[in-house]
ZAKE-344263 format. One record per residue: residue in one letter; x, y, z of N, C-alpha, C in turn. Coordinates in nm, 3 decimals, decimal comma. Example, Ala and Ser with C-alpha at 12.3 -4.5 7.8 and 13.67 -1.06 7.14 Angstrom:
<rs>
rest:a	n_x:1,319	n_y:-0,569	n_z:0,780	ca_x:1,230	ca_y:-0,450	ca_z:0,780	c_x:1,320	c_y:-0,330	c_z:0,780
rest:s	n_x:1,285	n_y:-0,225	n_z:0,708	ca_x:1,367	ca_y:-0,106	ca_z:0,714	c_x:1,290	c_y:0,003	c_z:0,787
</rs>
This chain:
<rs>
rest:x	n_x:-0,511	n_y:-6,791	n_z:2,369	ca_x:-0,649	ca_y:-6,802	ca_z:2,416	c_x:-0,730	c_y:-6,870	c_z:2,307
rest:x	n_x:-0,821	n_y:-6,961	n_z:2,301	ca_x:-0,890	ca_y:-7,080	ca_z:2,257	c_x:-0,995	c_y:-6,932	c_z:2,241
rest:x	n_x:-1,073	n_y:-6,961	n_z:2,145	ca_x:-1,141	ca_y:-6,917	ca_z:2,074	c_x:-1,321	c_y:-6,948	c_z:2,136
rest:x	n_x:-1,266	n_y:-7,111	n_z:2,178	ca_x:-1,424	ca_y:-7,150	ca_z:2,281	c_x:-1,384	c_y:-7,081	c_z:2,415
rest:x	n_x:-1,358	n_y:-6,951	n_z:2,410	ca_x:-1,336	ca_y:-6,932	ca_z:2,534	c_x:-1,458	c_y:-6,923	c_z:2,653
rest:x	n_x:-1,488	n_y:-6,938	n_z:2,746	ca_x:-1,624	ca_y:-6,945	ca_z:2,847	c_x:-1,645	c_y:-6,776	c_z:2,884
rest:x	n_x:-1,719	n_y:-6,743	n_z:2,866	ca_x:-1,759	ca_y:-6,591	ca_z:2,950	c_x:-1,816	c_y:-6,622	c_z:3,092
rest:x	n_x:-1,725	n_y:-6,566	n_z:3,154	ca_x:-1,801	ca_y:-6,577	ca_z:3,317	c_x:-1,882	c_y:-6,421	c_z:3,373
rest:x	n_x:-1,958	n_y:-6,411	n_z:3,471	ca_x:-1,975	ca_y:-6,282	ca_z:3,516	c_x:-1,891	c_y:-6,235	c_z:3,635
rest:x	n_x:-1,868	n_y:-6,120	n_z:3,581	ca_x:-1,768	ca_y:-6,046	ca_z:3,663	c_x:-1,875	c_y:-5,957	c_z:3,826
rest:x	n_x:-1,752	n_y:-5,886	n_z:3,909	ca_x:-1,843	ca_y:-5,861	ca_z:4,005	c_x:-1,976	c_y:-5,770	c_z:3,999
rest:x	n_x:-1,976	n_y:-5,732	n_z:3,885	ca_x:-2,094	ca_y:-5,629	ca_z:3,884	c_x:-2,204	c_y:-5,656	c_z:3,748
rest:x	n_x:-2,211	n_y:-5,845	n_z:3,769	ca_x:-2,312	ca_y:-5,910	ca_z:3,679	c_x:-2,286	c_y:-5,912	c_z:3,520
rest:x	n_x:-2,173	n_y:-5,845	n_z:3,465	ca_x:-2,143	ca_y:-5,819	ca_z:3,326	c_x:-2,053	c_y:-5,908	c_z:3,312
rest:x	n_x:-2,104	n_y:-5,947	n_z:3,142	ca_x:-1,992	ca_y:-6,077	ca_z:3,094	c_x:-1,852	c_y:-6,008	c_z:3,112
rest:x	n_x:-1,785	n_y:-6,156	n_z:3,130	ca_x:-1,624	ca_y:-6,127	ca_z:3,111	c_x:-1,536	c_y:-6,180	c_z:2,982
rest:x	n_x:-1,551	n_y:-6,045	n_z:2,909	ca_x:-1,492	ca_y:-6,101	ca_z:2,801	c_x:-1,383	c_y:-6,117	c_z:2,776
rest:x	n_x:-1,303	n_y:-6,199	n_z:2,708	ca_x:-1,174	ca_y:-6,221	ca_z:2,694	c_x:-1,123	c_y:-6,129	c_z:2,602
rest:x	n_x:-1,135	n_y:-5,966	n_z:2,629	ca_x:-1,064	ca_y:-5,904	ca_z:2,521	c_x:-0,910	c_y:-5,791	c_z:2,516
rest:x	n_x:-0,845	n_y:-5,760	n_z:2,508	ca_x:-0,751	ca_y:-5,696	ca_z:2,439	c_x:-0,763	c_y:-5,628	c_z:2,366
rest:x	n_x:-0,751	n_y:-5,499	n_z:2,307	ca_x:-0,780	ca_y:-5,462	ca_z:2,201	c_x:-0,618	c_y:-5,455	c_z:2,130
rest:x	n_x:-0,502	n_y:-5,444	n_z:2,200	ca_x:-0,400	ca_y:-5,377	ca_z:2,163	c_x:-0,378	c_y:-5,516	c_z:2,101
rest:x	n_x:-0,359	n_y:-5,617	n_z:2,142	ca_x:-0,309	ca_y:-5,799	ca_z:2,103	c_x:-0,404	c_y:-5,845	c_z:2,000
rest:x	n_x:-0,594	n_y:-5,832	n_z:2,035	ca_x:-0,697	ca_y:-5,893	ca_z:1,999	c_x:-0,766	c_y:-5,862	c_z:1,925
rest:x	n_x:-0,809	n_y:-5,759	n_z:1,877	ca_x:-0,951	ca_y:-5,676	ca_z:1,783	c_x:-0,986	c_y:-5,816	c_z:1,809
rest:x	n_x:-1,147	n_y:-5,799	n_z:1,844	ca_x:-1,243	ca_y:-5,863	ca_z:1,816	c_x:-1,326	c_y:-5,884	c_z:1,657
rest:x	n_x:-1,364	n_y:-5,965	n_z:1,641	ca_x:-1,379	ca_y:-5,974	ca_z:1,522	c_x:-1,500	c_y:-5,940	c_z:1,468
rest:x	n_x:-1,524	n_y:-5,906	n_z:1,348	ca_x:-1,693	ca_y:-5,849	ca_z:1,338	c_x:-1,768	c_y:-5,938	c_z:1,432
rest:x	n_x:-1,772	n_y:-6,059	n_z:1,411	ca_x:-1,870	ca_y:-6,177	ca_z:1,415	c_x:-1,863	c_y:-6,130	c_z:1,586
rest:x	n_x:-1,704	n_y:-6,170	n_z:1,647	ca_x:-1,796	ca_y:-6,147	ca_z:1,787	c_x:-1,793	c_y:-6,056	c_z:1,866
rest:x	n_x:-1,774	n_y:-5,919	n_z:1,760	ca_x:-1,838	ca_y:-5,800	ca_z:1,825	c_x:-1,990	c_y:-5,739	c_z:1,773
rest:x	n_x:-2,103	n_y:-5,860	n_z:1,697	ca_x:-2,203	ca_y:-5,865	ca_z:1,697	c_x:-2,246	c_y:-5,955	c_z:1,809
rest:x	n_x:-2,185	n_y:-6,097	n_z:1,831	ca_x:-2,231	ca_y:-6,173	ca_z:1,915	c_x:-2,242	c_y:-6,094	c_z:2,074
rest:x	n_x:-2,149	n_y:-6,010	n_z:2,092	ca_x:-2,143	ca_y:-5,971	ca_z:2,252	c_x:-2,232	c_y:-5,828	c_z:2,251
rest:x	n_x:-2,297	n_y:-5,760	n_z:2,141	ca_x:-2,362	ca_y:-5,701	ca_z:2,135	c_x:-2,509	c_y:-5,759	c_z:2,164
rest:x	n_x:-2,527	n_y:-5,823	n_z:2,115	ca_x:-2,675	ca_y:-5,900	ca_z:2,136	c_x:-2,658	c_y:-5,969	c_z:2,233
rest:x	n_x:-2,543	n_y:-6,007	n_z:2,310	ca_x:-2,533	ca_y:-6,068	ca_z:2,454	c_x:-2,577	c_y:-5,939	c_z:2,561
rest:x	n_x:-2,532	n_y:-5,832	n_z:2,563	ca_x:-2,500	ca_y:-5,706	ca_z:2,631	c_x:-2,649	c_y:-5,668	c_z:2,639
rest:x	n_x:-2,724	n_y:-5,682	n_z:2,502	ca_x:-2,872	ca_y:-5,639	ca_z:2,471	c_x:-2,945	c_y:-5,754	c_z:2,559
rest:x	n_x:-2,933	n_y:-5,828	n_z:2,512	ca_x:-3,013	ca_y:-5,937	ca_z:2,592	c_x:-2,993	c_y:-5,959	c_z:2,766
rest:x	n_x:-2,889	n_y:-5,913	n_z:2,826	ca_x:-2,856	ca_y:-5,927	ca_z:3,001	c_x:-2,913	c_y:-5,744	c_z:3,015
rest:x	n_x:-2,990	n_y:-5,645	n_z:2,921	ca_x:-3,037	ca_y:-5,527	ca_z:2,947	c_x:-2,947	c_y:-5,462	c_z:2,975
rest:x	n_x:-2,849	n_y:-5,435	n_z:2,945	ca_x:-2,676	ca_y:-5,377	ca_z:2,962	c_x:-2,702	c_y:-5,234	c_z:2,821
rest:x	n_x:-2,780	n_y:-5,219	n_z:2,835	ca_x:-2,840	ca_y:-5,145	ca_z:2,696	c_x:-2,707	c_y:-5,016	c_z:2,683
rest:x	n_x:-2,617	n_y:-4,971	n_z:2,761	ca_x:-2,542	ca_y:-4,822	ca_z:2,733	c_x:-2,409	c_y:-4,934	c_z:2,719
rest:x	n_x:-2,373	n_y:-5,062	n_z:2,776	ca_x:-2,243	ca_y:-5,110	ca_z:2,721	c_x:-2,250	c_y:-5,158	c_z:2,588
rest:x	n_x:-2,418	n_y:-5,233	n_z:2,548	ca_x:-2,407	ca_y:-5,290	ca_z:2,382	c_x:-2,405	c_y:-5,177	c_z:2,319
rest:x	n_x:-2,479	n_y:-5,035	n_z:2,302	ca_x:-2,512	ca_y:-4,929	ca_z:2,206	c_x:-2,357	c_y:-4,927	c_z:2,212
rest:x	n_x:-2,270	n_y:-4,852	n_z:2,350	ca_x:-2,068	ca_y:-4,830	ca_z:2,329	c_x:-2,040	c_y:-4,981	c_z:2,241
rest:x	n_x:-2,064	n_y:-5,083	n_z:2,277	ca_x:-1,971	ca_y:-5,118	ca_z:2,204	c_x:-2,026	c_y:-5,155	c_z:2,037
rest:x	n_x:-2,145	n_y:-5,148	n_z:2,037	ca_x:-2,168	ca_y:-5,145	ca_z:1,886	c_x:-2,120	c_y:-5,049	c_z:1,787
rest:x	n_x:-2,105	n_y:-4,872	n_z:1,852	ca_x:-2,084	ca_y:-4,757	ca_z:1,812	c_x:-1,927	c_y:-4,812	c_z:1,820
rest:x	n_x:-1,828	n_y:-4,890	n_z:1,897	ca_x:-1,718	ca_y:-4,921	ca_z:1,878	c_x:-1,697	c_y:-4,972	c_z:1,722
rest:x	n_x:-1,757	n_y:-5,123	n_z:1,725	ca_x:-1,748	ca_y:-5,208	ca_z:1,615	c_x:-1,736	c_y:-5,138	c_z:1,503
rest:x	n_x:-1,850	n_y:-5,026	n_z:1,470	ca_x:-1,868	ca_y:-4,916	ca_z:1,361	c_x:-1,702	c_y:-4,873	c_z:1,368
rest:x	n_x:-1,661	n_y:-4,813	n_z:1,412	ca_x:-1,540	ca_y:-4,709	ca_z:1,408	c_x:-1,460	c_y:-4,850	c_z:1,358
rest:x	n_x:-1,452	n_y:-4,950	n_z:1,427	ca_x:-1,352	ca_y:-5,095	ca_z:1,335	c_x:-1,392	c_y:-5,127	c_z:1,218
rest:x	n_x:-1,468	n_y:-5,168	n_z:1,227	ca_x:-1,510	ca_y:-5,202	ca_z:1,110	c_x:-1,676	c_y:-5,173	c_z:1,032
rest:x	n_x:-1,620	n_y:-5,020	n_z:0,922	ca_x:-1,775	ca_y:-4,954	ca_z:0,917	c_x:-1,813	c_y:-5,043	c_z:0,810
rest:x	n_x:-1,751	n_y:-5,172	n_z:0,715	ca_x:-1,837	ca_y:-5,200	ca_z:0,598	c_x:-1,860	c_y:-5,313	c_z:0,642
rest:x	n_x:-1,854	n_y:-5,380	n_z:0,799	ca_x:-1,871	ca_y:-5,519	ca_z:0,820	c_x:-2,064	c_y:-5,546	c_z:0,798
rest:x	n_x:-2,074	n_y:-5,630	n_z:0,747	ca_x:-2,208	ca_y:-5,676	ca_z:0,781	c_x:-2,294	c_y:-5,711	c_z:0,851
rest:x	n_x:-2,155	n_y:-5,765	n_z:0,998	ca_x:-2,242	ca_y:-5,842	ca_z:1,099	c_x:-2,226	c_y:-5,721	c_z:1,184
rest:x	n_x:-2,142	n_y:-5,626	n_z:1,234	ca_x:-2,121	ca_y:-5,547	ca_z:1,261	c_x:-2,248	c_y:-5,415	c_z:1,208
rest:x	n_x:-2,301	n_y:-5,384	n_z:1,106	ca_x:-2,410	ca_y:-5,268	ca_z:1,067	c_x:-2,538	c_y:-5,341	c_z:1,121
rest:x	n_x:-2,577	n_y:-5,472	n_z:1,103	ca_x:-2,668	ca_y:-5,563	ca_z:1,138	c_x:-2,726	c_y:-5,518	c_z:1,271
rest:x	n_x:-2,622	n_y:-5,535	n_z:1,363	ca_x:-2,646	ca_y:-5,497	ca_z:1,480	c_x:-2,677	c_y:-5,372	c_z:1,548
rest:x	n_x:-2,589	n_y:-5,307	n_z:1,451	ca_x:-2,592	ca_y:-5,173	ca_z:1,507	c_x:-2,716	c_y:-5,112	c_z:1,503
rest:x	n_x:-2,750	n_y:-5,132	n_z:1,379	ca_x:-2,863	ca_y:-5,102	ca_z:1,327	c_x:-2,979	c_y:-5,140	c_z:1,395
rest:x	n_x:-2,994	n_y:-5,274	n_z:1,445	ca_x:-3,111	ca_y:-5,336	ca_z:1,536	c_x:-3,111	c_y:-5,253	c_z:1,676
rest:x	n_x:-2,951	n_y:-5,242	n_z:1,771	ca_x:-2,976	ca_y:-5,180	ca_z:1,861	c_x:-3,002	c_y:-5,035	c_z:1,830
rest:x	n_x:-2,998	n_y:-4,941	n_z:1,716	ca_x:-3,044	ca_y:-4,839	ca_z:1,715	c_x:-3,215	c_y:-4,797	c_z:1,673
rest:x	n_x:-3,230	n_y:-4,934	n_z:1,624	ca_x:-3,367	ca_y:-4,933	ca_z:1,583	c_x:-3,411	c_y:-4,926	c_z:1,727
rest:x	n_x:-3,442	n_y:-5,016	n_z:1,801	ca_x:-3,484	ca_y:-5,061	ca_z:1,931	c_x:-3,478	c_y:-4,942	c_z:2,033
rest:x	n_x:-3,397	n_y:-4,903	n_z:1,995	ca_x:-3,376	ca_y:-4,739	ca_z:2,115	c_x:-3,473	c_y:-4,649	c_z:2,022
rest:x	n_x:-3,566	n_y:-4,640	n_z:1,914	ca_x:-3,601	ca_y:-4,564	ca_z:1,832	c_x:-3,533	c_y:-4,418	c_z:1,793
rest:x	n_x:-3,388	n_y:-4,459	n_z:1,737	ca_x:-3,335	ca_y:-4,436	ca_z:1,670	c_x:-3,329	c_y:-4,408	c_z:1,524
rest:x	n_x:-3,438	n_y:-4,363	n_z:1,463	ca_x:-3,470	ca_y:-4,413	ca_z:1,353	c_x:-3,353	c_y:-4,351	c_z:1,271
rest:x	n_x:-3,311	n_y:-4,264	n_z:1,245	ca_x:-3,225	ca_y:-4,176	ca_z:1,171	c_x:-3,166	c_y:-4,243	c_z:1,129
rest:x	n_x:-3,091	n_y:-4,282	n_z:1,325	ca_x:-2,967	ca_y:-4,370	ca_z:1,297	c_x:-2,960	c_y:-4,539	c_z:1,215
rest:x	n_x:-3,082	n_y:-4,578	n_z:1,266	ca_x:-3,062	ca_y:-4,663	ca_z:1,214	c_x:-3,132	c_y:-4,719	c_z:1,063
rest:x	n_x:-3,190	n_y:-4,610	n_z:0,971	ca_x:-3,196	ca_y:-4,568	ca_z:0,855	c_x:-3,078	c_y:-4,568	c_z:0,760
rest:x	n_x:-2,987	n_y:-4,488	n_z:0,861	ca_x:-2,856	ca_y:-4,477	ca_z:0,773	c_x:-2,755	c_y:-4,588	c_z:0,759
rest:x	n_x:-2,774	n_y:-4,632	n_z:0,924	ca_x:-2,711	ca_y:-4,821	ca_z:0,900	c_x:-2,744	c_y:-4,899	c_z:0,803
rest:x	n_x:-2,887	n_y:-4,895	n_z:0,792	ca_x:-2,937	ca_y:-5,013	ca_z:0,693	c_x:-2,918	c_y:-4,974	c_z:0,564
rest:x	n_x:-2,910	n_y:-4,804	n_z:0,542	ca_x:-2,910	ca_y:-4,825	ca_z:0,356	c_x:-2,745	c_y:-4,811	c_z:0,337
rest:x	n_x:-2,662	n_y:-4,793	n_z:0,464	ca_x:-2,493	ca_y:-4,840	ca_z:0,432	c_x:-2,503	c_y:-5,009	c_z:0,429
rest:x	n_x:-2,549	n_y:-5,058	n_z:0,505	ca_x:-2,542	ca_y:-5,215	ca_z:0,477	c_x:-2,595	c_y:-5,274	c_z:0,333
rest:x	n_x:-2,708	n_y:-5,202	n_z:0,307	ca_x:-2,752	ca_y:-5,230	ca_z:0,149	c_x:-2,654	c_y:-5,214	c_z:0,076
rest:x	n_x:-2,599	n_y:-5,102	n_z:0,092	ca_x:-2,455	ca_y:-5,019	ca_z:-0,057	c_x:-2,369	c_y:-5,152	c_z:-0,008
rest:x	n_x:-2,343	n_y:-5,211	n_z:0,092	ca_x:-2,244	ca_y:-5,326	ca_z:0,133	c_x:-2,250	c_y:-5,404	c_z:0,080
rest:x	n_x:-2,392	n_y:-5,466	n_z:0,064	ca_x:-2,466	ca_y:-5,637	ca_z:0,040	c_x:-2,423	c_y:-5,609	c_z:-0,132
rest:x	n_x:-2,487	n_y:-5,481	n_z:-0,170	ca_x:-2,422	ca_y:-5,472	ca_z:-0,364	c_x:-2,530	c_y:-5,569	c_z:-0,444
rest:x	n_x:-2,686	n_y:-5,554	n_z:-0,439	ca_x:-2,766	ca_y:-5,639	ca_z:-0,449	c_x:-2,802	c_y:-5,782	c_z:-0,401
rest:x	n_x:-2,720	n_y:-5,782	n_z:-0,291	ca_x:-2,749	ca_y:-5,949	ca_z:-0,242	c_x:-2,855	c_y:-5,932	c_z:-0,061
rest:x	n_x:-2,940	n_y:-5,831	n_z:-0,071	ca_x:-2,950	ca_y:-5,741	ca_z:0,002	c_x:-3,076	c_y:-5,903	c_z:0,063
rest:x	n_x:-3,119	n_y:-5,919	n_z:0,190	ca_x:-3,207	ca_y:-6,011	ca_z:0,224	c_x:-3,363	c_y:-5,942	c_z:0,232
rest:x	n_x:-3,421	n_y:-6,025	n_z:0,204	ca_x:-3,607	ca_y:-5,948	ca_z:0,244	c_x:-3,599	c_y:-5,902	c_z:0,379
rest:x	n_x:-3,559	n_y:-5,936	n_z:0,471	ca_x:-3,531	ca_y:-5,877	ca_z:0,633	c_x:-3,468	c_y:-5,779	c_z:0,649
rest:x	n_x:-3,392	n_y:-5,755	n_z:0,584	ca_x:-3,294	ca_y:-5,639	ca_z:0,628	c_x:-3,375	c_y:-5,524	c_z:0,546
rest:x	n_x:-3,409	n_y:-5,532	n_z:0,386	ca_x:-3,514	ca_y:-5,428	ca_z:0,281	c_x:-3,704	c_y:-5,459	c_z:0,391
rest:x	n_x:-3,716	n_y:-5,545	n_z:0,505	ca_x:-3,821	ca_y:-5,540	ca_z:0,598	c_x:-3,812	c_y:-5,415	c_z:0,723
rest:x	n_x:-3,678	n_y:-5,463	n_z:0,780	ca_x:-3,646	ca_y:-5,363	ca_z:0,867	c_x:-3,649	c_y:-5,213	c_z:0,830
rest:x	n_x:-3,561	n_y:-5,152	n_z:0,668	ca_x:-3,566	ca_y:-5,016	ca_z:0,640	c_x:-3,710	c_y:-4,953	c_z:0,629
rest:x	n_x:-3,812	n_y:-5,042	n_z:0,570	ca_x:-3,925	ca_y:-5,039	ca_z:0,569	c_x:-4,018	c_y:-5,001	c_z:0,669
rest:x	n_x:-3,961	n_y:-5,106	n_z:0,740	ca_x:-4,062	ca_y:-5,054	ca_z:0,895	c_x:-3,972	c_y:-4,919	c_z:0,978
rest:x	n_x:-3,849	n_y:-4,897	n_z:0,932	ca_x:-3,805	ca_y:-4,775	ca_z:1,003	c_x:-3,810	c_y:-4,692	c_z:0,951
rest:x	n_x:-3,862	n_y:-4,656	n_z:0,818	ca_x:-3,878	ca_y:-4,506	ca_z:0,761	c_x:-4,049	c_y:-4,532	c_z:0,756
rest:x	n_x:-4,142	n_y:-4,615	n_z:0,740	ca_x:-4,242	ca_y:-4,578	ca_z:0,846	c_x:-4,262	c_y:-4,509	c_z:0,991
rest:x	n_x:-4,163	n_y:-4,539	n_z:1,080	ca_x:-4,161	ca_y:-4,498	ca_z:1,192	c_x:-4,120	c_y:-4,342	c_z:1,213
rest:x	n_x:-4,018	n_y:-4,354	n_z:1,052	ca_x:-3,938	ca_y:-4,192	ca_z:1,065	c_x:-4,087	c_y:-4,117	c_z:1,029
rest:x	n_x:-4,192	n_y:-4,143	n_z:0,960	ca_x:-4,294	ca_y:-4,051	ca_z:0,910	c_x:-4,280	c_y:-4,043	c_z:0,796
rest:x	n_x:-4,258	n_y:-4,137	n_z:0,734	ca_x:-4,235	ca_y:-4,143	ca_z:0,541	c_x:-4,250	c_y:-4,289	c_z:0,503
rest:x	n_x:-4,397	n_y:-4,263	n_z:0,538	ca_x:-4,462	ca_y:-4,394	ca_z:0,440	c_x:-4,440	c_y:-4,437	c_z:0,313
rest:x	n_x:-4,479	n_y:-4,337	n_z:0,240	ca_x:-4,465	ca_y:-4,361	ca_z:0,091	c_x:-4,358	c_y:-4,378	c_z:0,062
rest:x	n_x:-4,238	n_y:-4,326	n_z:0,139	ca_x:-4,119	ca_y:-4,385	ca_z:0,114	c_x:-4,153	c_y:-4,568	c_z:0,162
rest:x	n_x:-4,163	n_y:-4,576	n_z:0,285	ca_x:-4,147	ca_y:-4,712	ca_z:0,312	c_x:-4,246	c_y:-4,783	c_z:0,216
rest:x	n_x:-4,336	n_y:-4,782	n_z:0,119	ca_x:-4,435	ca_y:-4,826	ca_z:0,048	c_x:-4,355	c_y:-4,878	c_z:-0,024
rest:x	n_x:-4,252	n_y:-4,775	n_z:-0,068	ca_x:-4,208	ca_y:-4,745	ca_z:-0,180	c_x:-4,031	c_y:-4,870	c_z:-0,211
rest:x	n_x:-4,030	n_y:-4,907	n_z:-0,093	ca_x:-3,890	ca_y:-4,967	ca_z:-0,058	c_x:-3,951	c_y:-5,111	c_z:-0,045
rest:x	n_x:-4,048	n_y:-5,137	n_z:0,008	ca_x:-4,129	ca_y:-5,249	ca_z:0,033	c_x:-4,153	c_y:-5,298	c_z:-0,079
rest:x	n_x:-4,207	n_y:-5,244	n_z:-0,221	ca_x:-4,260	ca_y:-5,258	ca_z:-0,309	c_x:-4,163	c_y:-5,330	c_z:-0,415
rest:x	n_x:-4,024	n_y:-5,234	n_z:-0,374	ca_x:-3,885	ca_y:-5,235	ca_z:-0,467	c_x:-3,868	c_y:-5,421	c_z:-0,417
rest:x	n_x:-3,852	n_y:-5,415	n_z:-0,296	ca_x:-3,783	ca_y:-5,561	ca_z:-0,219	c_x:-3,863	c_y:-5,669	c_z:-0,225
rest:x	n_x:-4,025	n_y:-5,628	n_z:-0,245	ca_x:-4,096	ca_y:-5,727	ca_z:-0,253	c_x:-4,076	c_y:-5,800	c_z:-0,418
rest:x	n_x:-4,070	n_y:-5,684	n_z:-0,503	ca_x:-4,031	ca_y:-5,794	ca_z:-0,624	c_x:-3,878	c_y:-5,808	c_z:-0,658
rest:x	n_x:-3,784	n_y:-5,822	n_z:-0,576	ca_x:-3,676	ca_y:-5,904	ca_z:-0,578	c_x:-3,650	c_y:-6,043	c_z:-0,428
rest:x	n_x:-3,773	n_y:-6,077	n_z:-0,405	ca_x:-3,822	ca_y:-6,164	ca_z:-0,266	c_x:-3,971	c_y:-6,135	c_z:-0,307
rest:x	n_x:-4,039	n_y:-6,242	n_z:-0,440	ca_x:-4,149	ca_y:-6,201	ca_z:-0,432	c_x:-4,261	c_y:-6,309	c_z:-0,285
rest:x	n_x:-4,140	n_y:-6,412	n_z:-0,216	ca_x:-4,224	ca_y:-6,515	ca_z:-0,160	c_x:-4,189	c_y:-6,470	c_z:0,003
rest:x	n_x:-4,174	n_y:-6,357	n_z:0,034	ca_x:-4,167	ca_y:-6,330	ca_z:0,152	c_x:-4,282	c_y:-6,251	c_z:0,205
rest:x	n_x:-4,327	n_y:-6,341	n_z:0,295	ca_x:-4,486	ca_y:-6,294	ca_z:0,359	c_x:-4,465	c_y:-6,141	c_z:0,485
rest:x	n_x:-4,323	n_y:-6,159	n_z:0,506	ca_x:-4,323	ca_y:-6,034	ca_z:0,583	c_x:-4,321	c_y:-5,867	c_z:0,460
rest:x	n_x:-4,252	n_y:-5,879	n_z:0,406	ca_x:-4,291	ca_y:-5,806	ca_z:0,267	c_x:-4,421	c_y:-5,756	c_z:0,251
rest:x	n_x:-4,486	n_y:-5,906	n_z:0,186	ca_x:-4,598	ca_y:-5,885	ca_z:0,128	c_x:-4,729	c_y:-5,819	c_z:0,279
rest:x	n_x:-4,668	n_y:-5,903	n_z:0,365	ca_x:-4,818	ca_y:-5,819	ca_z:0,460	c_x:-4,751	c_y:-5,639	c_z:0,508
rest:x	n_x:-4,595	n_y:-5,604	n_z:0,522	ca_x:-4,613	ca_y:-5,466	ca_z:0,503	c_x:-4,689	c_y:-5,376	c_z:0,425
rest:x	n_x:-4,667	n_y:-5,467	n_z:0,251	ca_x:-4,724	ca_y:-5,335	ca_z:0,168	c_x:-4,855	c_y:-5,370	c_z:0,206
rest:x	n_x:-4,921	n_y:-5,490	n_z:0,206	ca_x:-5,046	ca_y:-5,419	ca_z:0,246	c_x:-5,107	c_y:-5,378	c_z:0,340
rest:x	n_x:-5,014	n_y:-5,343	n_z:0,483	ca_x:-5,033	ca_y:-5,279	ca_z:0,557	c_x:-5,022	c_y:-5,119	c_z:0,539
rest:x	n_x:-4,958	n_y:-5,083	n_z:0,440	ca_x:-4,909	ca_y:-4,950	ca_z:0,360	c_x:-4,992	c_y:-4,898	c_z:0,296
rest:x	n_x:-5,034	n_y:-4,943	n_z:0,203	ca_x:-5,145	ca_y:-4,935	ca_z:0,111	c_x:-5,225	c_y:-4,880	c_z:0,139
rest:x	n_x:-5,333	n_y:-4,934	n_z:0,223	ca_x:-5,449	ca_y:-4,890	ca_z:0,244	c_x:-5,426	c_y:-4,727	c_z:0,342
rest:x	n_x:-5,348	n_y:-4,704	n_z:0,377	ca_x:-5,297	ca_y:-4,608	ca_z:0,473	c_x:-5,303	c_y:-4,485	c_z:0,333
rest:x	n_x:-5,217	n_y:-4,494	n_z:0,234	ca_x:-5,153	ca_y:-4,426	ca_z:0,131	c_x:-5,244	c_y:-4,406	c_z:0,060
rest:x	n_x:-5,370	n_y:-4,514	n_z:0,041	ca_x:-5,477	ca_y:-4,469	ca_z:-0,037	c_x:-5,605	c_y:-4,396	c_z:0,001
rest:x	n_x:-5,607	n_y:-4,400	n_z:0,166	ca_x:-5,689	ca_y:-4,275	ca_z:0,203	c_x:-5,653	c_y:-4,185	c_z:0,243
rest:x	n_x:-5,506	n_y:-4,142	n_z:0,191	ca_x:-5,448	ca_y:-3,957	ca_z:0,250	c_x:-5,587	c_y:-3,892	c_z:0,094
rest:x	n_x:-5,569	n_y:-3,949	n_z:-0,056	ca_x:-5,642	ca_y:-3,856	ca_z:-0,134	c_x:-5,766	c_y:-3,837	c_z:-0,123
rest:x	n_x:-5,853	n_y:-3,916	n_z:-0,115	ca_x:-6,010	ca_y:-3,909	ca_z:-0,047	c_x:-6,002	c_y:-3,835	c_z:0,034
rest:x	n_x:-5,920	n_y:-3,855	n_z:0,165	ca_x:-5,974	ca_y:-3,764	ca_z:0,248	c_x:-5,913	c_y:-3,588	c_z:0,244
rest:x	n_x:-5,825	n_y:-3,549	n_z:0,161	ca_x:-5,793	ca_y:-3,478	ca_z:0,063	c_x:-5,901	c_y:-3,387	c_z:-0,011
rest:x	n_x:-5,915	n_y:-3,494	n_z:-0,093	ca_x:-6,055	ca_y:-3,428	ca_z:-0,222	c_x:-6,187	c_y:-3,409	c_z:-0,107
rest:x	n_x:-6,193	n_y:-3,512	n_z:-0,007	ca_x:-6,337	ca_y:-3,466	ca_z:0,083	c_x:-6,325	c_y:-3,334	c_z:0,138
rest:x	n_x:-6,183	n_y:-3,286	n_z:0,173	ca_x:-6,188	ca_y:-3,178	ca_z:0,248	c_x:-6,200	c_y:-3,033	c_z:0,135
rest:x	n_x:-6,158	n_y:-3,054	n_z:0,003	ca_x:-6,213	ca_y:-2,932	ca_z:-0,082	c_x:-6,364	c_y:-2,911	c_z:-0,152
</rs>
């Protein structure tokens, strides 16, 4: 099987993928690609299975946590996909991108731990000091973090 292989839809609108598992493992790369295919045709319980697959193949792949991580973000997942992104960080071994130290950011905001996300934003922004998604988090952070004490000291 050719590698350009064509995906057609099968009778119940879902790609047809050319897979095997016993002959084939799919490979990180295009068991991210058919994840974000699966996400994108709204197939949302076959991409989450087969992303939660990819994990069990391959847990230190990159393109493989990438994803997982996005479709768990997106389901607001935060936990889960907290723990994706700082296993993909221990992966990257400092080669970590401003997007991916963007994403943990905006998801441990979401978990309810700002100052953490301030705090991760802050770290990533000065190793990516020219990334504007960065820089407009923290100061979307900031000002949040600097009126918990005022309104603090107003209330004693």
């Amino acid at each position: 099987m050719s590698n350009a292989a064509v995906h057609t839809q099968t009778q119940y609108g879902l790609p047809d993928f050319p897979l095997n598992l016993e002959l084939d493992p799919p490979s990180p790369v295009k068991v991210r690609e058919w994840v974000a295919e699966l996400f994108g045709q709204n197939h949302l319980s076959l991409a989450i299975a087969l992303a939660e697959a990819g994990l069990a193949l391959y847990p230190d792949s990159e393109d493989v946590l990438v994803i997982a991580a996005l479709v768990a973000e997106v389901q607001q997942d935060w936990q889960h996909s907290r723990e994706l992104l700082e296993h993909l960080i221990q992966v990257q071994a400092g080669h970590t991108p401003a997007q991916v130290w963007h994403h943990l950011a905006r998801v441990l905001r979401c978990e309810g731990n700002p100052q953490r996300a301030l705090s991760v934003a802050q770290k990533a922004l000065g190793q990516h000091p020219t990334s504007v998604d960065l820089q407009q988090l923290v100061n979307e952070l900031l000002p949040s973090l600097t009126d918990v004490p005022r309104t603090a000291k107003a209330a004693s």
